[in-house]
TORKOL-4160 file (C-alpha; in steps of 0.2 Angstrom, whole numbers, padded with zeros to 4 digits, m for minus):
404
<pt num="1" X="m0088" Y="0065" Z="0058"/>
<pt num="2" X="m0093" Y="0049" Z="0058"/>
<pt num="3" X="m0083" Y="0039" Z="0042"/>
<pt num="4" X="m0063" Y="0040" Z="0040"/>
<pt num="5" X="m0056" Y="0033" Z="0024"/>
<pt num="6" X="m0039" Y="0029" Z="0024"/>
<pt num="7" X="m0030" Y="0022" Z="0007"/>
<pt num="8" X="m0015" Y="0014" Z="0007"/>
<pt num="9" X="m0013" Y="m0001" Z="0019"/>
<pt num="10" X="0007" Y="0000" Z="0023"/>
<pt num="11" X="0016" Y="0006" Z="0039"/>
<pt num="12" X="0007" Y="0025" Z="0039"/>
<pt num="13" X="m0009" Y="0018" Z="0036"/>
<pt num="14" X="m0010" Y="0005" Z="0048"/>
<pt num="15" X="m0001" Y="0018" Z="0062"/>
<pt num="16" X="m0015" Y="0029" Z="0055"/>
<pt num="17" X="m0032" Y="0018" Z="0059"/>
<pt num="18" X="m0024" Y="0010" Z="0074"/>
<pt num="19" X="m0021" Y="0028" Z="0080"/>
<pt num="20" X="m0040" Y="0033" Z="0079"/>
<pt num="21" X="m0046" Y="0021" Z="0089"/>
<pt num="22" X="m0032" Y="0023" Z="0103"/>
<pt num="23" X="m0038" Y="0041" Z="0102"/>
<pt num="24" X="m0058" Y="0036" Z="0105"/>
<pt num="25" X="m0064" Y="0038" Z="0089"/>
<pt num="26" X="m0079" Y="0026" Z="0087"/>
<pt num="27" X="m0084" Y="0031" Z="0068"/>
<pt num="28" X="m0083" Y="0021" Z="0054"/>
<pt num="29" X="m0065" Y="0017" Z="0046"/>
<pt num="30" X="m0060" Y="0010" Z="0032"/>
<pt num="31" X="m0043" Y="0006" Z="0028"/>
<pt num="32" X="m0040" Y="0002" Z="0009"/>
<pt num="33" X="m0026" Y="m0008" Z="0002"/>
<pt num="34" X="m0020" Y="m0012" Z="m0017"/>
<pt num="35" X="m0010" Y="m0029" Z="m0010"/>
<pt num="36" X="m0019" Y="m0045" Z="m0006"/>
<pt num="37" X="m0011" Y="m0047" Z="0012"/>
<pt num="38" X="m0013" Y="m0035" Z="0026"/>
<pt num="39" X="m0001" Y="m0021" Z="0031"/>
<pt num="40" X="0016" Y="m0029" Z="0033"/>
<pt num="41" X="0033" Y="m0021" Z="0038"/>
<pt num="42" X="0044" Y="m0016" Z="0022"/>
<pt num="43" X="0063" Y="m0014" Z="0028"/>
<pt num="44" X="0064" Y="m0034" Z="0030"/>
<pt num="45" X="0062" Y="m0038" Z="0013"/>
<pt num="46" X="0077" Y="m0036" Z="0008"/>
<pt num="47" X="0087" Y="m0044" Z="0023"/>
<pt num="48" X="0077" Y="m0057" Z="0033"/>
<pt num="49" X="0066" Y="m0060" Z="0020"/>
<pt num="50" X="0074" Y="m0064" Z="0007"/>
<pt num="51" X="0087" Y="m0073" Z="0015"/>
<pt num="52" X="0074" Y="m0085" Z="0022"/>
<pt num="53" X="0075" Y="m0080" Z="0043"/>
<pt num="54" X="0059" Y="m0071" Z="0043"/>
<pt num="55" X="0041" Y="m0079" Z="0039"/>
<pt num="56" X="0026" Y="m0071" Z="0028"/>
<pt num="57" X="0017" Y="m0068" Z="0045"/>
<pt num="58" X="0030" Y="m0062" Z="0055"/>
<pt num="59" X="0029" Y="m0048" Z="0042"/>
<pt num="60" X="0012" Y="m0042" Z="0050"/>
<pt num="61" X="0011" Y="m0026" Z="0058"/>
<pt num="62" X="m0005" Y="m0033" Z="0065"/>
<pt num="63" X="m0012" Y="m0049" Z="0068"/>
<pt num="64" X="m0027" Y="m0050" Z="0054"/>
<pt num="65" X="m0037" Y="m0051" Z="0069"/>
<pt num="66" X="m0035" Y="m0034" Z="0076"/>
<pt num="67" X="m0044" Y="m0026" Z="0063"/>
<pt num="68" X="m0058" Y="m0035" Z="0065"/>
<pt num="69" X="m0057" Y="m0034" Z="0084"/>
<pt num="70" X="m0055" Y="m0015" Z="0083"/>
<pt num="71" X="m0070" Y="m0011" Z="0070"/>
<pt num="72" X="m0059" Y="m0006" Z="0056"/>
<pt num="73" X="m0065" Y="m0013" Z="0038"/>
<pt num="74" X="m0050" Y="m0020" Z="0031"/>
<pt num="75" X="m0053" Y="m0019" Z="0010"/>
<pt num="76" X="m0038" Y="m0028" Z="0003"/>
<pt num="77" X="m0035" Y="m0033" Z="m0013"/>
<pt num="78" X="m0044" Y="m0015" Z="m0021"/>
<pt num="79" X="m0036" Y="0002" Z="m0026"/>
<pt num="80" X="m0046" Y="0019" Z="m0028"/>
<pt num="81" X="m0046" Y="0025" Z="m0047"/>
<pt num="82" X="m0054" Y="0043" Z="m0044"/>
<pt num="83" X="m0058" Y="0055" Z="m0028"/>
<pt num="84" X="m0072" Y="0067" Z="m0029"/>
<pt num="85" X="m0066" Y="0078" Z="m0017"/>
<pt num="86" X="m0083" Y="0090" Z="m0020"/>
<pt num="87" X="m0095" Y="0075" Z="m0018"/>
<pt num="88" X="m0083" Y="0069" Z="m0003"/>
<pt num="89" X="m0081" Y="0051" Z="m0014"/>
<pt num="90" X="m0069" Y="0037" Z="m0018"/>
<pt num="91" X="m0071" Y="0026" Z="m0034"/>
<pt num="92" X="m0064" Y="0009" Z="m0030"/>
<pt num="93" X="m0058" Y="m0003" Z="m0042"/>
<pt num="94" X="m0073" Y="m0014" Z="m0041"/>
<pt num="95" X="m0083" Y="m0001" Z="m0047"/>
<pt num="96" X="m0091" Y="0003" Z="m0029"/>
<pt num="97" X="m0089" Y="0021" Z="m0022"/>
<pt num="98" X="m0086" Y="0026" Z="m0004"/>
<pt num="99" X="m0092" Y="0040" Z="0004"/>
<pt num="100" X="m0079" Y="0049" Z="0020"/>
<pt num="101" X="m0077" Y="0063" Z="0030"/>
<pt num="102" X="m0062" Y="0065" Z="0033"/>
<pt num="103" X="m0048" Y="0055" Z="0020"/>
<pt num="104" X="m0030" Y="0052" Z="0023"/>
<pt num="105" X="m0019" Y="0046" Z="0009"/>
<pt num="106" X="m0006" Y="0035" Z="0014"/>
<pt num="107" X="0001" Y="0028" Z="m0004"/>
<pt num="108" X="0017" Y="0028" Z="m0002"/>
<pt num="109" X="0032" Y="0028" Z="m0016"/>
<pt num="110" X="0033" Y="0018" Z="m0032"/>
<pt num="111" X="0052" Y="0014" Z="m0040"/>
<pt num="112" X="0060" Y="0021" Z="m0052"/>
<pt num="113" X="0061" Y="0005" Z="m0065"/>
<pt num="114" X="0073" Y="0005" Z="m0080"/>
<pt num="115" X="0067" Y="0012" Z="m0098"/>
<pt num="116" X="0061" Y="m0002" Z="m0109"/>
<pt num="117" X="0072" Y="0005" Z="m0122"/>
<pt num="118" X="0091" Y="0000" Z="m0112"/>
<pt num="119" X="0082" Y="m0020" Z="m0109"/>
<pt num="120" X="0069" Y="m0013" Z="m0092"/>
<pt num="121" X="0055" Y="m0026" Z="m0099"/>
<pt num="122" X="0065" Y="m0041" Z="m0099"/>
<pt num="123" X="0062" Y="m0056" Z="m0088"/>
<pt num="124" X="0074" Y="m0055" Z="m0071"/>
<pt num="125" X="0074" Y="m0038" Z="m0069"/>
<pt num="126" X="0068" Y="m0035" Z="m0051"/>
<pt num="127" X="0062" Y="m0020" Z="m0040"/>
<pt num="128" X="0063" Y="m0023" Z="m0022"/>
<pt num="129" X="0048" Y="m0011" Z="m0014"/>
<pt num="130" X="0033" Y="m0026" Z="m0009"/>
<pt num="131" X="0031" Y="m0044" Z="m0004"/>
<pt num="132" X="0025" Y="m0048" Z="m0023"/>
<pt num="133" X="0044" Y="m0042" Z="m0026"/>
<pt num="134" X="0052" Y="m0051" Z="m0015"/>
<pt num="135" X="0043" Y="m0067" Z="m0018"/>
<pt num="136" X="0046" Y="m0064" Z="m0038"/>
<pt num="137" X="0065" Y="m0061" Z="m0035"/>
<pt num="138" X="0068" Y="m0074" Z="m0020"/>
<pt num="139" X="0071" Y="m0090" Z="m0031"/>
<pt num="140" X="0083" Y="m0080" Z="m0041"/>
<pt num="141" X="0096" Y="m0079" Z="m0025"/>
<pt num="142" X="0102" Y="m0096" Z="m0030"/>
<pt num="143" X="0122" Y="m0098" Z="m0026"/>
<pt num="144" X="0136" Y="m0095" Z="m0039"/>
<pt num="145" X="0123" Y="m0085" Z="m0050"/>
<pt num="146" X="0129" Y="m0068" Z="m0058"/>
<pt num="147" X="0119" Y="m0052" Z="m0051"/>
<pt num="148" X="0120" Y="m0036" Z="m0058"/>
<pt num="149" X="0113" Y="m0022" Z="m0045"/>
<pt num="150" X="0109" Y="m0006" Z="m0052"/>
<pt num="151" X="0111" Y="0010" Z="m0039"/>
<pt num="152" X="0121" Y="0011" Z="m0024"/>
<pt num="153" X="0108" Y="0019" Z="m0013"/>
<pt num="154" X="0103" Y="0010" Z="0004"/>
<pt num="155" X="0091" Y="m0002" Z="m0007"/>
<pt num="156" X="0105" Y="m0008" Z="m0021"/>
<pt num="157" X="0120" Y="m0011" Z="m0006"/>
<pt num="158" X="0105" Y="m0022" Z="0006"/>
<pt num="159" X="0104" Y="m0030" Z="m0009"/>
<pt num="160" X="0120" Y="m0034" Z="m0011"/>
<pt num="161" X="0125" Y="m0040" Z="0006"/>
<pt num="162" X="0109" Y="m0053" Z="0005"/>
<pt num="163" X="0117" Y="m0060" Z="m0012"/>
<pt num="164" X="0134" Y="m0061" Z="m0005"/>
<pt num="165" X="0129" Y="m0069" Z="0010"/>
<pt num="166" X="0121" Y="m0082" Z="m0001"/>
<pt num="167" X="0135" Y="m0086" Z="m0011"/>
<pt num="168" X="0132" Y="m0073" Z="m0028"/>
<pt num="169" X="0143" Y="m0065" Z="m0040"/>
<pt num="170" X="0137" Y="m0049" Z="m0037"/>
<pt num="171" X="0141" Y="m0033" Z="m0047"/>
<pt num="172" X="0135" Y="m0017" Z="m0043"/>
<pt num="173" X="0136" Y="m0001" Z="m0054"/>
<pt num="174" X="0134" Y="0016" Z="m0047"/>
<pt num="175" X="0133" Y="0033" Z="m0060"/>
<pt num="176" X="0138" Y="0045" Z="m0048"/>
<pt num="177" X="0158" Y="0048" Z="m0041"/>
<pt num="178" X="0153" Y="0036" Z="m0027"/>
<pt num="179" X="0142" Y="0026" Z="m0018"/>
<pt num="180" X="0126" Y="0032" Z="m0006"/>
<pt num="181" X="0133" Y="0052" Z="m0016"/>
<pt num="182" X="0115" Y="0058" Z="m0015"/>
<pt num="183" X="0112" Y="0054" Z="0005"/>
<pt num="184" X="0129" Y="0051" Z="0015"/>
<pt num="185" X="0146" Y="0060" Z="0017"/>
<pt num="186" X="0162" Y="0055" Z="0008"/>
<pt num="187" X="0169" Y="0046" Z="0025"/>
<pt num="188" X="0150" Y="0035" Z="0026"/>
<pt num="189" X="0152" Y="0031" Z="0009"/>
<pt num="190" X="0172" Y="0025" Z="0010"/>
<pt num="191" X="0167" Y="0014" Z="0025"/>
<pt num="192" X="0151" Y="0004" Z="0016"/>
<pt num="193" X="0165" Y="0002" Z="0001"/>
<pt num="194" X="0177" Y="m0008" Z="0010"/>
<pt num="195" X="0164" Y="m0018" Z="0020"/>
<pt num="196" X="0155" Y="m0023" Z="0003"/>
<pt num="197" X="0173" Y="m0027" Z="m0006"/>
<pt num="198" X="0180" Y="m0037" Z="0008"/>
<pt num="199" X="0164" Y="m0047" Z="0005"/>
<pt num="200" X="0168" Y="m0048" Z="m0012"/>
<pt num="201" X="0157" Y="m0038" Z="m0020"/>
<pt num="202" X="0163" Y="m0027" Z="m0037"/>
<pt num="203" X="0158" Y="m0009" Z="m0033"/>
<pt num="204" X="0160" Y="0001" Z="m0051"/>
<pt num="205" X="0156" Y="0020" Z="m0046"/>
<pt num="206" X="0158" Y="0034" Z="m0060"/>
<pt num="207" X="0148" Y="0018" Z="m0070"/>
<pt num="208" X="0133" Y="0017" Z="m0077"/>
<pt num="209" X="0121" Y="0005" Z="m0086"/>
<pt num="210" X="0120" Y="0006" Z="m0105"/>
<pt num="211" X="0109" Y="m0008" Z="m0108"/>
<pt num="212" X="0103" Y="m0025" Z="m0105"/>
<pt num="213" X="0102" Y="m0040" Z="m0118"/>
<pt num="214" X="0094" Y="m0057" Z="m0117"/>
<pt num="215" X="0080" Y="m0062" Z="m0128"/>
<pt num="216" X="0064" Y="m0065" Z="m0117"/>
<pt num="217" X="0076" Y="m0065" Z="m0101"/>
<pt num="218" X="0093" Y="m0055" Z="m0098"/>
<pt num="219" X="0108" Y="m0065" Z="m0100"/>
<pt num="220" X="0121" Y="m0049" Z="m0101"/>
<pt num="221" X="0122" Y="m0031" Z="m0096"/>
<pt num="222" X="0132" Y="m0017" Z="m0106"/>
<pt num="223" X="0141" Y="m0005" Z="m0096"/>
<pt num="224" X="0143" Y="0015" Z="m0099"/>
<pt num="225" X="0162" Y="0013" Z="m0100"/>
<pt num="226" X="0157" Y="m0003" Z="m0114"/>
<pt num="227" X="0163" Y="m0016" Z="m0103"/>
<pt num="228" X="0152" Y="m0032" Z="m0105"/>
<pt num="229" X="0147" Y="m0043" Z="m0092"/>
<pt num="230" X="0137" Y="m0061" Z="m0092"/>
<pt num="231" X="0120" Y="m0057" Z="m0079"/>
<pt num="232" X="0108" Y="m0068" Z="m0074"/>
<pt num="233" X="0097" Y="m0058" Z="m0066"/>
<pt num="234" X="0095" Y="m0039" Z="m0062"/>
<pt num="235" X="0089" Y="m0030" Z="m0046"/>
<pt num="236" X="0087" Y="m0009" Z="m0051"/>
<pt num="237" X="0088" Y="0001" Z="m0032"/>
<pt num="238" X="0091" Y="0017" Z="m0041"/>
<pt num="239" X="0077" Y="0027" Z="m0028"/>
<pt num="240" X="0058" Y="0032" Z="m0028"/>
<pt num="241" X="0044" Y="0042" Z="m0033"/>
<pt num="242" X="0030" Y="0048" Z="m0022"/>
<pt num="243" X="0014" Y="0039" Z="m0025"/>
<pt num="244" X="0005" Y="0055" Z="m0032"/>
<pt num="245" X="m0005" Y="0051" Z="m0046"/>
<pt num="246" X="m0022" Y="0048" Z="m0037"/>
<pt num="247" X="m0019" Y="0066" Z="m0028"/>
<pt num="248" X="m0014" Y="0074" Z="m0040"/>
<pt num="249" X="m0031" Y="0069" Z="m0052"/>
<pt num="250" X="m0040" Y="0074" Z="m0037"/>
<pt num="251" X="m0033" Y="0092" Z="m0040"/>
<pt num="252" X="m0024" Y="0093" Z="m0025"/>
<pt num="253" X="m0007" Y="0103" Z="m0023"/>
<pt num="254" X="0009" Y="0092" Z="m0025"/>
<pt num="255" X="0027" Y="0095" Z="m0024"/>
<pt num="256" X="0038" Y="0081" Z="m0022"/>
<pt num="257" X="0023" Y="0071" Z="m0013"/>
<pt num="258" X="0006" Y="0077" Z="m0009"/>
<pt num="259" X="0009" Y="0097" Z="0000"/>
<pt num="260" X="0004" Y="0098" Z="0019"/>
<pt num="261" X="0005" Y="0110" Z="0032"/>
<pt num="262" X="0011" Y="0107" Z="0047"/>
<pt num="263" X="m0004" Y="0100" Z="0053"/>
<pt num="264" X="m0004" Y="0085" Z="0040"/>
<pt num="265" X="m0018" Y="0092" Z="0028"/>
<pt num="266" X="m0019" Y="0094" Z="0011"/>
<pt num="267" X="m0023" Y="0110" Z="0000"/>
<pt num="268" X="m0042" Y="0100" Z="0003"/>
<pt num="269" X="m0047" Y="0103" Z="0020"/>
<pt num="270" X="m0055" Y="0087" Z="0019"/>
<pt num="271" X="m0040" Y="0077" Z="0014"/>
<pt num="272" X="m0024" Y="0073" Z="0024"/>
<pt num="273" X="m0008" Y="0063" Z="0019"/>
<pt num="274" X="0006" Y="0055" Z="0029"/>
<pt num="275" X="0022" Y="0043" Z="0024"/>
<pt num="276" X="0032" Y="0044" Z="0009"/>
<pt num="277" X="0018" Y="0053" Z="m0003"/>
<pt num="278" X="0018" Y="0065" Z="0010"/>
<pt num="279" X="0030" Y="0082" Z="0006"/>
<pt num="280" X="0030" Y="0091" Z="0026"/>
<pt num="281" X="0040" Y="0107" Z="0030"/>
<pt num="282" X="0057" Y="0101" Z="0040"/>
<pt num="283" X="0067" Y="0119" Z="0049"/>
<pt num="284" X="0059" Y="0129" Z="0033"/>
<pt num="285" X="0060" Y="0117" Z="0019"/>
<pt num="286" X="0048" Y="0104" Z="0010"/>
<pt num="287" X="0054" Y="0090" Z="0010"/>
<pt num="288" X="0051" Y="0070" Z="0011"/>
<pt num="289" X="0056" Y="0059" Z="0024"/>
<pt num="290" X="0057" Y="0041" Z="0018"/>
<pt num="291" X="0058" Y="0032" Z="0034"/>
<pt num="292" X="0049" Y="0021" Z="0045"/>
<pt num="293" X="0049" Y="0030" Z="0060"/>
<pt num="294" X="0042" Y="0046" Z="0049"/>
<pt num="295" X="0029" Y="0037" Z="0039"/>
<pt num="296" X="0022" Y="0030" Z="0060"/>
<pt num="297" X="0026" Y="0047" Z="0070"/>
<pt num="298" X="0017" Y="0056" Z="0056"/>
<pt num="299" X="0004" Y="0044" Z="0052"/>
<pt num="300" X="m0001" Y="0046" Z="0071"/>
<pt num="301" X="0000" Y="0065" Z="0071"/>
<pt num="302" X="m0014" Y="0066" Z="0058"/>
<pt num="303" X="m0025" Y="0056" Z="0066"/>
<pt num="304" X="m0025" Y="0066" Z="0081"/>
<pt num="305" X="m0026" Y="0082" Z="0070"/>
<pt num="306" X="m0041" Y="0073" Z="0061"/>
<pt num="307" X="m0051" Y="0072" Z="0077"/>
<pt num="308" X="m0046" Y="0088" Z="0082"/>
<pt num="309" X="m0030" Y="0091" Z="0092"/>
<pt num="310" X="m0023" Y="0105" Z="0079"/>
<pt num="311" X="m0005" Y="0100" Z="0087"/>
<pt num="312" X="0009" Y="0103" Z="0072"/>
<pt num="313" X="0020" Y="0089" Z="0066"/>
<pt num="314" X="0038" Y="0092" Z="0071"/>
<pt num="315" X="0048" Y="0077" Z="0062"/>
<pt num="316" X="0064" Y="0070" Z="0069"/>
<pt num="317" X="0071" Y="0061" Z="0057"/>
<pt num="318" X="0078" Y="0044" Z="0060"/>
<pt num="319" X="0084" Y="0029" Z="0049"/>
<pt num="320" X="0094" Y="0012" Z="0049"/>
<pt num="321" X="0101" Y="m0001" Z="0038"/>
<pt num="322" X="0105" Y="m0019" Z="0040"/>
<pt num="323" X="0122" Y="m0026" Z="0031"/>
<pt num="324" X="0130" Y="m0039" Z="0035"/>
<pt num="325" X="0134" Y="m0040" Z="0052"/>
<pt num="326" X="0133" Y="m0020" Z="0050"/>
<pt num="327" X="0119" Y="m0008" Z="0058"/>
<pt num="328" X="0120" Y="0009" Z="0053"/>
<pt num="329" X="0106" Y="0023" Z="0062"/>
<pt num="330" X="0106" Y="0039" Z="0057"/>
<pt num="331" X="0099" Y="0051" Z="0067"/>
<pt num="332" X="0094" Y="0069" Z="0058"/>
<pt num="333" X="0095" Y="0075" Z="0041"/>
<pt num="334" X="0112" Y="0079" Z="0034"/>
<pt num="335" X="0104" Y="0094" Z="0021"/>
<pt num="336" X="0115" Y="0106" Z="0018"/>
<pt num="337" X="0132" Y="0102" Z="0027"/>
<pt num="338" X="0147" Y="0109" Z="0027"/>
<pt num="339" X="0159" Y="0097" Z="0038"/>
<pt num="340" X="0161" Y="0079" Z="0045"/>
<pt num="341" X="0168" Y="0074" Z="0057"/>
<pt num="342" X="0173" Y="0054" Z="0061"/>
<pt num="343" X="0172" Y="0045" Z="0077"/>
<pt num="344" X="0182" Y="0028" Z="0076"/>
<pt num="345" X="0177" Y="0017" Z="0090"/>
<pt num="346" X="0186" Y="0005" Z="0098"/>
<pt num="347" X="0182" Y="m0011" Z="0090"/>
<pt num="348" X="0185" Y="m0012" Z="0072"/>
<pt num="349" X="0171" Y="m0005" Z="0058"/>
<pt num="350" X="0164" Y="0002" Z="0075"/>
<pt num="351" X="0161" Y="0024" Z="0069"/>
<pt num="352" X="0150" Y="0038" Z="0069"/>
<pt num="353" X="0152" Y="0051" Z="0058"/>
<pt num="354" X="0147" Y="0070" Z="0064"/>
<pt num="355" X="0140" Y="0083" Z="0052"/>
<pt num="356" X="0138" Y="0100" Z="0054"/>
<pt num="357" X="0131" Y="0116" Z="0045"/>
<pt num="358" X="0144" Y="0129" Z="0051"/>
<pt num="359" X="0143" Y="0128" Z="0071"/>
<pt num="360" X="0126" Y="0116" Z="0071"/>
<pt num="361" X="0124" Y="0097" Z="0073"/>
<pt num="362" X="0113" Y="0091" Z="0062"/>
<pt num="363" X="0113" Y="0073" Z="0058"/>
<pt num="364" X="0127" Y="0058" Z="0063"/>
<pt num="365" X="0133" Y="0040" Z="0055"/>
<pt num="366" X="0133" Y="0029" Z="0067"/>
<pt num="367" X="0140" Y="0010" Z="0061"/>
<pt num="368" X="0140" Y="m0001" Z="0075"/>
<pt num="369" X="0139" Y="0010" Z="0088"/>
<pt num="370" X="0123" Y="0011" Z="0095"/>
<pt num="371" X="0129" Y="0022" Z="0111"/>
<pt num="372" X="0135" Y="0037" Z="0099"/>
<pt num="373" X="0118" Y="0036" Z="0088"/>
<pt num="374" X="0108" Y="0038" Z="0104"/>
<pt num="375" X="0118" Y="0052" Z="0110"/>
<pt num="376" X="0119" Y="0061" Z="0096"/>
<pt num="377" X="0098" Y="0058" Z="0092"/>
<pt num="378" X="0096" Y="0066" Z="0108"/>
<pt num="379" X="0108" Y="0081" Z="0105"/>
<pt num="380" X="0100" Y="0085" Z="0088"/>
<pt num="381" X="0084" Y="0084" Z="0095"/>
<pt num="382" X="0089" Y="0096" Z="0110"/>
<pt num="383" X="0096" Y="0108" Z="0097"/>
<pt num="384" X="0113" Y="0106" Z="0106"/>
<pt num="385" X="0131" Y="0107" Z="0095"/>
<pt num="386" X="0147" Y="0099" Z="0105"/>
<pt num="387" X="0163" Y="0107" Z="0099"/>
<pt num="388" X="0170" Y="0095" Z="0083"/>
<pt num="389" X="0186" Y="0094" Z="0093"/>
<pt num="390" X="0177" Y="0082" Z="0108"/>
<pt num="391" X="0168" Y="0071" Z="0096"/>
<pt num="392" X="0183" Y="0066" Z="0088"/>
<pt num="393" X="0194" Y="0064" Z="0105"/>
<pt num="394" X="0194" Y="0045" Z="0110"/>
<pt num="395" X="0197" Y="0052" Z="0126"/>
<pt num="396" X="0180" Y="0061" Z="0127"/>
<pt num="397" X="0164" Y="0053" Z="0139"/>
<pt num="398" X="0152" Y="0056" Z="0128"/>
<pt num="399" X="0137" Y="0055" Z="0138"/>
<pt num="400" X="0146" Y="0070" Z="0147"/>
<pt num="401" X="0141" Y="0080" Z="0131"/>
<pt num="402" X="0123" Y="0078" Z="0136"/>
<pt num="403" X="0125" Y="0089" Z="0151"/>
<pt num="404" X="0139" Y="0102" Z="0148"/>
């Protein structure tokens, strides 16, 4: 085996390449990227970022030097346009075509955008995935402008605090019965509410977007329930698509991201995949796991699996999200359950919230409480359930949970 290729330069690929060469690899490796900068962390772009407290270079995963220092050909600023997977080829944009060994897809997920028919085409109407998104949006976070945010997912309510904190009018409109429906509990959802409104955001659940209107730019938004509101700009945070299209042409097998066993390979036995393109079997079921700390512990697995190790990728989920003065970790994957149970700590908007599937842990809330999400990571991952009745007791030690 003597040439890797990996495309996709974000946080999996650059885990992935580094990974190799921690490992001894001393092949060739190419790391391809369709941005012109090098791999840069995402989750700040829509907090530090884009409220001015984090430079362009601190957003580096690496120094652009590492990549040179550690032998890894860094092609920026080109995608791939076909795989050969019989001649073992890539087709870039430049018309040149790559040879590999062994290849690892890494391309991420693309957002959903709005349809061109309801206004999605205008001018100001923002995504928030890259850097070209953030620097396109950035001088549109003026103070005393109107915002209409579009989803009430993770993306649409970081969004919101960064506009409030910067002096916006900021509406956000939600379809579904309530904020974060399609990822958090009742009980998350009511405490984000009442942080967001107390910093005078307007949260319209049960509400969708009918259409935009404006000329060349918007200027207003028409809601589901036929209110009319004057916008000056739009930010859409209503989720993602795994970045299959390449795979897919390739012939490989794709269900909600490119399919891998447990190892990281793809139906090609040639071609691995890791991050958000990546669908991976979690306690029986395929699934995606969006996150930062998946897209690296996953990214890493594969390349130890590429040079051999055969070792099954086991995730353990974890998440966070910056709002305000608010951290929220997750630790696990609420699928499926059946109860919650809430923690209130003993500072105010200090609470975890506990789910269960029957008698089973599987996932916590935790907002402001660091302690609790550590605890309960490490129960999850030890397969141990506390009784419900000792997570909500204020008079319970918690560490103590760890060893009954």
């Amino acid at each position: 085996m003597n040439h890797v290729v990996v495309v996709g330069a974000g946080q999996a690929g650059a885990a992935l390449v580094a990974r190799l060469r921690t490992e001894g690899f001393t092949g060739q490796i190419t790391l391809i990227g369709a941005e012109k900068v090098p791999p840069y962390q995402r989750p700040p772009l829509s907090k530090a970022y884009l409220l001015g407290d984090m430079t362009q270079e601190r957003l580096y995963l690496r120094p652009p030097a590492f990549y040179a220092d550690q032998d890894i050909k860094l092609r920026l600023d080109v995608s791939v346009t076909a795989i050969d997977p019989a001649a073992k080829t890539l087709t870039l944009s430049d018309a040149q075509v790559l040879h590999y060994d062994q290849l690892a897809l890494t391309t991420g997920a693309e957002p959903h955008r709005l349809p061109a028919k309801i206004g999605g085409a205008l001018g100001n109407v923002f995504t928030m995935r890259d850097l070209a998104d953030a620097d396109a949006i950035a001088p549109a976070f003026a103070p005393g402008r109107k915002v209409l945010i579009v989803g009430g997912g993770y993306i649409g309510l970081e969004a919101a605090a960064v506009a409030s904190k910067r002096g916006l009018d900021v509406t956000l409109v939600e379809m579904a019965d309530r904020i974060l429906q399609r990822v958090a509990a009742p009980e998350t959802s009511d405490y984000f509410r009442a942080l967001h409104q107390s910093h005078g955001v307007r949260i319209l659940e049960g509400t969708g977007l009918k259409e935009l209107r404006g000329n060349d730019t918007v200027t207003g938004a028409v809601l589901t329930d036929g209110t009319e509101i004057a916008v000056d700009f739009v930010v859409v945070g209503v989720g993602v698509k795994p970045a299959t299209a390449l795979a897919e042409a390739a012939g490989l097998e794709v269900s909600n991201g490119i399919t891998t066993d447990d190892f990281g390979r793809s139906s090609d036995p040639h071609i691995w995949a890791a991050g958000d393109c990546a669908s991976c079997l979690f306690e029986g079921e395929r699934i995606r796991i969006e996150s930062v700390g998946n897209a690296i512990a996953q990214a890493e697995a594969v390349a130890c699996n590429i040079l051999g190790a055969n070792s099954p990728y086991q995730p353990k989920p974890w998440f966070w999200s910056d709002q305000y003065d608010c951290k929220l970790q997750i630790a696990g994957l609420n699928l499926g359950y059946t109860d919650v149970y809430m923690r209130k700590g003993d500072a105010p908007g200090v609470q975890s919230n506990w789910y269960f599937n029957g008698p089973r842990l599987i996932a916590v809330d935790a907002m402001n409480d660091p302690r609790n999400y550590m605890i309960g990571k490490r129960l999850i991952e030890a397969g141990r359930s506390p009784a419900p009745a000792a997570l909500v007791d204020p008079a319970t030690d918690m560490k103590a949970l760890l060893r009954a």
